[in-house]
N, C-alpha and C positions, 0 to 999 in steps of 0.2 A: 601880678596877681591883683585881683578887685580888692577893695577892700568892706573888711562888714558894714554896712551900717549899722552905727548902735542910734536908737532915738535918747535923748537927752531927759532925763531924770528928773520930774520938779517934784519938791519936797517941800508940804506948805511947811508956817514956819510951826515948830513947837510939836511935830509929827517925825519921827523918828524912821530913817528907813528902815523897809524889812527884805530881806534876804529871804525867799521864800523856800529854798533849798533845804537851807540850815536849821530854818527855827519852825518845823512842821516836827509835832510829835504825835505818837498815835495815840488817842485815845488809851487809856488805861482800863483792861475792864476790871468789871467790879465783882467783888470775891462771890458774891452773892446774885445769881439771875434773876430777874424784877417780874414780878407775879404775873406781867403778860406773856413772857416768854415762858413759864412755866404752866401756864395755861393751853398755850400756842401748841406744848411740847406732847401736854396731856390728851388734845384736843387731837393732833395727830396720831395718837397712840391708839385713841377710839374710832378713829377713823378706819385705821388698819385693820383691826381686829374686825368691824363692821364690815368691811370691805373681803376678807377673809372668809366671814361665814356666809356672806352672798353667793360669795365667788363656789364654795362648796355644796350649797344650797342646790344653786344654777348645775354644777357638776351631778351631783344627785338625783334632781330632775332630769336630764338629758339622756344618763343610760336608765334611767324608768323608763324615759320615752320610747329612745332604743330596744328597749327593751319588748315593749306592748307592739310597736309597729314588727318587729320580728315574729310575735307571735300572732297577730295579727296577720301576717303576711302566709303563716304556717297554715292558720285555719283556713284564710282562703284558699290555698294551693289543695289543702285535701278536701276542702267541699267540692273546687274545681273539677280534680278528678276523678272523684266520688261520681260526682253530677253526670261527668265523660263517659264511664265505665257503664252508668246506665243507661244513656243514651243510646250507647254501642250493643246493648245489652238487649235494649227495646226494639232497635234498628232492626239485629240479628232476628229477632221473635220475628220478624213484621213479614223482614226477609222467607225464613223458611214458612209463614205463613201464605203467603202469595207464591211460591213456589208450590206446597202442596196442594190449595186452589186451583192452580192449572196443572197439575199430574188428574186433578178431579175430574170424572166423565161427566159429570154432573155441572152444567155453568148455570142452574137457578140457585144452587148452593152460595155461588159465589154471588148471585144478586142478593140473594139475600140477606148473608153477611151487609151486604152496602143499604139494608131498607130498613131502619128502625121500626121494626113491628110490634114492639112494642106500648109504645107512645099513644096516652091516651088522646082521646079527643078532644080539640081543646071547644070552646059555644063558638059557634059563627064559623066553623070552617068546614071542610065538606068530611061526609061520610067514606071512609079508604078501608072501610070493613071488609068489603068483596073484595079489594082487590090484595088486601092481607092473607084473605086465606087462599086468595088463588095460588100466590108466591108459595106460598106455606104446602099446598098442596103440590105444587109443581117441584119444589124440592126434596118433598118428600117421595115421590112417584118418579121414579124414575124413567120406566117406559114412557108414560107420555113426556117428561121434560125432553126425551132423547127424539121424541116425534117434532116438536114444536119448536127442538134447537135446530 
């Protein structure tokens, strides 16, 4: 078997060797915590507590949040369908309106409908008098519209 090497020991003179094993004691503590650590201790305690009402704070806000974007989300969906139902509503008008249009024997009726005859005149543009009451007359008058159609 090898043998250890130990390296050799000098010990100046009047210095005592130490055995580092042996003569290590711990620290004793002291009956009494020293005003940093009791500070340290307090300072931690504030911390928590701060930390705490944040954290509830934060919790609180979030389902408010939840909360508003839910209802938020509600009203949009019933204006959505609100808005659909009228649409459908408006279509349907529009629909049996251009249905019974053409059941109509009458198609200056139906021009008419599409000619704003009401519409004043605006300076600078041409006179469409004569040609409003002709509509007007032609829809009215059926024999001649059924001539002319």
């Amino acid at each position: 078997e090898p043998q250890a090497f130990a390296a050799p020991v000098i010990v100046a003179p009047g210095v005592e060797e130490v055995d580092d094993e042996d003569d290590y004691e711990e620290p004793v503590a002291a009956s009494e915590p020293s005003p940093m650590a009791v500070w340290n201790d307090s300072w931690q305690v504030t911390l928590k507590e701060r930390k705490d009402e944040e954290n509830a704070q934060k919790g609180s806000s979030v389902e408010a949040a939840e909360s508003e974007l839910s209802k938020f989300a509600a009203q949009r969906d019933a204006k959505r369908e609100a808005r659909m139902q009228t649409n459908r509503a408006d279509e349907q008008d529009k629909l049996e309106a251009i249905d019974a249009d053409l059941e109509n024997d009458n198609s200056w009726q139906r021009v008419v409908k599409m000619v704003e005859l009401n519409q004043d005149a605006a300076e600078g543009s041409l006179d469409c008098t004569r040609m409003k009451d002709v509509l007007i007359l032609l829809k009215n008058d059926g024999d001649r519209a059924a001539i002319l159609a």
